[in-house]
Backbone as ProteinMPNN parsed JSONL, in Angstrom:
{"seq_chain_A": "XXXXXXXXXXXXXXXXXXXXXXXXXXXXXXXXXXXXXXXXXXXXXXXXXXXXXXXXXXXXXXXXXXXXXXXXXXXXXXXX", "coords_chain_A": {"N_chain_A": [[0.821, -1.198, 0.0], [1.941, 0.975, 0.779], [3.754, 1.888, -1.495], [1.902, 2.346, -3.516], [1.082, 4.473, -2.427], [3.274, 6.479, -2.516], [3.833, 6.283, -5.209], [1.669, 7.998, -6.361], [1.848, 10.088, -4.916], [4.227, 11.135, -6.121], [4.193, 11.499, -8.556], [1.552, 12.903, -8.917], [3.017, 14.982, -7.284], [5.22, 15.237, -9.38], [3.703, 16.001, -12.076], [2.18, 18.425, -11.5], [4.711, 19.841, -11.086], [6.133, 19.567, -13.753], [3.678, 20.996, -15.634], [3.907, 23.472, -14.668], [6.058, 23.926, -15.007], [6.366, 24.047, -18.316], [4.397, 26.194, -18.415], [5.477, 28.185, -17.515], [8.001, 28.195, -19.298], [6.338, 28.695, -21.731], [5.2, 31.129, -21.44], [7.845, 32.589, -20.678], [8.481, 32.267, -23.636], [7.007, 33.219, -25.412], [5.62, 35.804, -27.734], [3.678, 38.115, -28.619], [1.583, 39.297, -31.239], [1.1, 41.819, -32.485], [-0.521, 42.916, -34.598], [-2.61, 41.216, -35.437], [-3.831, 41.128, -32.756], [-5.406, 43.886, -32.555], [-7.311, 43.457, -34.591], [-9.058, 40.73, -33.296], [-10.093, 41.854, -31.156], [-12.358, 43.584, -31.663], [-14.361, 41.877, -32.423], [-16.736, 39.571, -31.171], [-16.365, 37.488, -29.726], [-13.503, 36.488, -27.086], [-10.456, 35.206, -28.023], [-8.511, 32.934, -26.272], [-6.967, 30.642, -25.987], [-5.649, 28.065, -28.06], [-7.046, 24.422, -27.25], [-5.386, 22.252, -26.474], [-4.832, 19.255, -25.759], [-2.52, 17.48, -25.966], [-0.607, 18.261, -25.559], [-0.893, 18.029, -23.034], [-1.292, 15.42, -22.284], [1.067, 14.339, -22.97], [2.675, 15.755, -20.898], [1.42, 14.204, -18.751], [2.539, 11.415, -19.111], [5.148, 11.561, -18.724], [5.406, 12.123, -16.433], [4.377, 9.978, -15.1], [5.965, 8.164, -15.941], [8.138, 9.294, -14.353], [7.06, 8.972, -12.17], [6.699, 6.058, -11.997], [9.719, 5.447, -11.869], [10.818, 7.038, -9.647], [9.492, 5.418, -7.998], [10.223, 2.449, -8.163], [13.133, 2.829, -7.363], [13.198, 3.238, -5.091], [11.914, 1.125, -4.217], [13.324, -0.658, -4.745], [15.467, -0.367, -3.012], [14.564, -0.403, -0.499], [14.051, -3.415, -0.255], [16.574, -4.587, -0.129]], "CA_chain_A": [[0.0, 0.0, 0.0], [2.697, 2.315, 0.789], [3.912, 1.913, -2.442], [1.008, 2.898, -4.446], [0.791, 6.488, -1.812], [4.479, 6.913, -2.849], [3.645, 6.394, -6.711], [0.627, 8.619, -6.726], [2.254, 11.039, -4.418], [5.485, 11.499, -7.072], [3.213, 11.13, -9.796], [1.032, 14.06, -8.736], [4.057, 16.22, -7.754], [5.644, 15.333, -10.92], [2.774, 16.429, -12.981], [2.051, 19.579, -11.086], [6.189, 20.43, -11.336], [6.348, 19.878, -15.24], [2.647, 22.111, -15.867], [4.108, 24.808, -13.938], [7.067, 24.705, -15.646], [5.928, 24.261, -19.529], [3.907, 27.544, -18.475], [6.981, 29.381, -17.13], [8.555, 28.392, -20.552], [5.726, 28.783, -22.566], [5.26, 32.235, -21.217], [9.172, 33.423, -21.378], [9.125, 32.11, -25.105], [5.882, 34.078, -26.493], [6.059, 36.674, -28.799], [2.565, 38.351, -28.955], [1.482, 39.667, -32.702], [-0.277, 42.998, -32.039], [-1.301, 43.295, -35.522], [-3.626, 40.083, -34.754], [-5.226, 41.744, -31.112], [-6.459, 45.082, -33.013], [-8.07, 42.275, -35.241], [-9.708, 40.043, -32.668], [-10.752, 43.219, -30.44], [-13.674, 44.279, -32.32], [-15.269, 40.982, -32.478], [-17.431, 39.195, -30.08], [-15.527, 36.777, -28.554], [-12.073, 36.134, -26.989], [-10.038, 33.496, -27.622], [-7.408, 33.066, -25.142], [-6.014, 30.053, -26.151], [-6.211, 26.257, -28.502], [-7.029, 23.316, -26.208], [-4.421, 21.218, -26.406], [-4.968, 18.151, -25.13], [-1.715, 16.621, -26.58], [0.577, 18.238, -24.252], [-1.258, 17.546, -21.333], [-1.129, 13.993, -22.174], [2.85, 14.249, -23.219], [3.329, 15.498, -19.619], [0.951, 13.035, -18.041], [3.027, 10.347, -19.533], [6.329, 11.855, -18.472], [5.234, 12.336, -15.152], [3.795, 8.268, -14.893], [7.717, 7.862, -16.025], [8.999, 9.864, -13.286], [6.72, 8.242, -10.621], [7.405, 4.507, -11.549], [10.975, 5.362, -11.784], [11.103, 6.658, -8.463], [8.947, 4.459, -6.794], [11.073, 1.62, -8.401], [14.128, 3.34, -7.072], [12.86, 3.576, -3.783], [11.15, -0.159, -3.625], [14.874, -1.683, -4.394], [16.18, 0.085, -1.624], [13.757, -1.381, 0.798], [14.511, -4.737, -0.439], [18.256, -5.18, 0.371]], "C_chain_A": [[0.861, 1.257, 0.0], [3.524, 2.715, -0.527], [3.536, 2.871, -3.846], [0.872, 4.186, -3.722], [2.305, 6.903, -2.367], [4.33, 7.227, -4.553], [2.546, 7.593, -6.623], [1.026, 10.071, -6.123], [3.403, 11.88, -5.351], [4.973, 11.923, -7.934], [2.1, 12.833, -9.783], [1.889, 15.582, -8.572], [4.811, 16.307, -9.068], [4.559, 16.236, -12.002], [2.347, 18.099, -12.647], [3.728, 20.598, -11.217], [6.22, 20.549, -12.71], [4.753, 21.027, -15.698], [3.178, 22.99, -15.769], [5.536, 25.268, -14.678], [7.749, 24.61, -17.089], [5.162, 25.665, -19.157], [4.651, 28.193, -18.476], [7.402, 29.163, -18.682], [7.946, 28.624, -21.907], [5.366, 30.666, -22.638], [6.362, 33.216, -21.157], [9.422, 33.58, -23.327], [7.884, 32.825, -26.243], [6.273, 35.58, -26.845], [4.178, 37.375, -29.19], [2.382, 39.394, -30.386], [0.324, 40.623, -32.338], [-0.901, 43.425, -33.136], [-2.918, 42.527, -34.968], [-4.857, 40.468, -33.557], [-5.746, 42.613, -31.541], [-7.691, 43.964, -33.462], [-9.571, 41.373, -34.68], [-10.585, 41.067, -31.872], [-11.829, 43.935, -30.492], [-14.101, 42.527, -32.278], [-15.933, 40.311, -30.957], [-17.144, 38.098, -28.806], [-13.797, 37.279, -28.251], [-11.58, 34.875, -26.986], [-8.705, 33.528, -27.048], [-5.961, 31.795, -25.471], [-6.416, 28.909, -27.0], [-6.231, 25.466, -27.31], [-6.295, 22.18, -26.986], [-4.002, 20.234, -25.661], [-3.781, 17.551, -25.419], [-1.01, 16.582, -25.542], [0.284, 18.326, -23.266], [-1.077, 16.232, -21.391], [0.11, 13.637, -22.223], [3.015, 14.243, -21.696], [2.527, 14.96, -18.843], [1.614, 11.93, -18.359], [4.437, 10.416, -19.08], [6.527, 11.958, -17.216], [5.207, 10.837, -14.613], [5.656, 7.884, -14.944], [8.475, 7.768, -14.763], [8.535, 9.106, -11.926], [6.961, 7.128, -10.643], [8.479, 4.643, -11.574], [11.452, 5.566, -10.357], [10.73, 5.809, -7.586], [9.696, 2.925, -6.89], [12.147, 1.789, -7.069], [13.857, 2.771, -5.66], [12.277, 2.059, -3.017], [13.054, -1.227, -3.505], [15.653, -1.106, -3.424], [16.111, -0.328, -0.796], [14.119, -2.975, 0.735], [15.379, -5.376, -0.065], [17.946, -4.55, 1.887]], "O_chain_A": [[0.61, 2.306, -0.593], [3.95, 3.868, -0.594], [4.141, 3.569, -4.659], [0.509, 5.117, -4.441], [2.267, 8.085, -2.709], [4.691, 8.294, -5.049], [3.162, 8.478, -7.216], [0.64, 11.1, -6.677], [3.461, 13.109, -5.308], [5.357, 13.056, -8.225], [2.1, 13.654, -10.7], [1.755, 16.665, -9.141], [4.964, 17.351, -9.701], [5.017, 17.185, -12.64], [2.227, 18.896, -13.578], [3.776, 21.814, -11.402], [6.346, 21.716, -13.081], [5.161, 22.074, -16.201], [3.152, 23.701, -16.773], [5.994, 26.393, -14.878], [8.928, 24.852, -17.344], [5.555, 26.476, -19.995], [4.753, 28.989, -19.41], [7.079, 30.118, -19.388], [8.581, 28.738, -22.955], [5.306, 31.317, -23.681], [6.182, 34.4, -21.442], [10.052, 34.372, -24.029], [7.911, 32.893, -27.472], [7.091, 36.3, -26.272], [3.606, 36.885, -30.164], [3.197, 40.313, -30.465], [-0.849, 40.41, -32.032], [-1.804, 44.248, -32.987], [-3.897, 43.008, -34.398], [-6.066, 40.259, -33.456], [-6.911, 42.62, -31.141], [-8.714, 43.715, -32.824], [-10.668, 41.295, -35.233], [-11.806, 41.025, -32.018], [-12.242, 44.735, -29.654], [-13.485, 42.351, -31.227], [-15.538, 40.638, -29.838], [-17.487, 37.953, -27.633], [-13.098, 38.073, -28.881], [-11.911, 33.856, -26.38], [-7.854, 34.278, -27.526], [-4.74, 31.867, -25.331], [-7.588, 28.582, -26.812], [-5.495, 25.77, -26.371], [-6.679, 21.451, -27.901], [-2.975, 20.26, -24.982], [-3.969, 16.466, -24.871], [-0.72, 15.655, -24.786], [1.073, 18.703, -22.399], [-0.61, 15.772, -20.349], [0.439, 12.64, -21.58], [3.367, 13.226, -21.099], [2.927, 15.251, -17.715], [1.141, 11.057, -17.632], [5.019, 9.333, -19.022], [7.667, 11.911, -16.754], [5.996, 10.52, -13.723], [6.337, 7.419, -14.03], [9.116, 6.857, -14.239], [9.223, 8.749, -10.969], [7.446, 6.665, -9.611], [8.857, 3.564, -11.118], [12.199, 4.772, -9.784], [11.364, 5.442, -6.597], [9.777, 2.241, -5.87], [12.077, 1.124, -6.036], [14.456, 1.765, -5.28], [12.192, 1.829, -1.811], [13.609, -1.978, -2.703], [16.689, -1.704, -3.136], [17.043, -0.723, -0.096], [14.441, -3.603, 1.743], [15.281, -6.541, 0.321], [18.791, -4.64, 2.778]]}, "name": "protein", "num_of_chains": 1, "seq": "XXXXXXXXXXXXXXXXXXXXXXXXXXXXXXXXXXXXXXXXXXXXXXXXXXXXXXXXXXXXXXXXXXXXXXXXXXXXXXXX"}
């Protein structure tokens, strides 16, 4: 059991550590096109952003990585 709170526990900080810091780099590396915002500005909606489901799933998968790797790590330790 303690296993699976260790995996889910990594696993959750993992996933919350890479989000936070694809935003930080997604937000140093933008370049906003102000022709484009006059553009959008007069119309009726806003669109803020695409939903991109991809790279939430990239770093849900990278994260699953990171938590069986440590929880591995951490189970052969206990072992010896």
């Amino acid at each position: 059991m303690k296993k699976y709170a260790l995996f889910m526990a990594v696993f959750i900080a993992a996933y919350f550590l890479l989000q936070i810091g694809s935003g930080m780099l997604l937000t140093m590396f933008y370049t906003p096109d102000f022709s484009m915002a006059w553009g959008t500005a007069s119309s009726s909606g806003i669109i803020v952003g695409k939903n991109e489901w991809l790279s939430g799933l990239i770093i849900a998968v990278i994260a699953l990585i990171i938590a069986f790797g440590i929880t591995n790590k951490f189970a052969s330790k206990n072992a010896h």
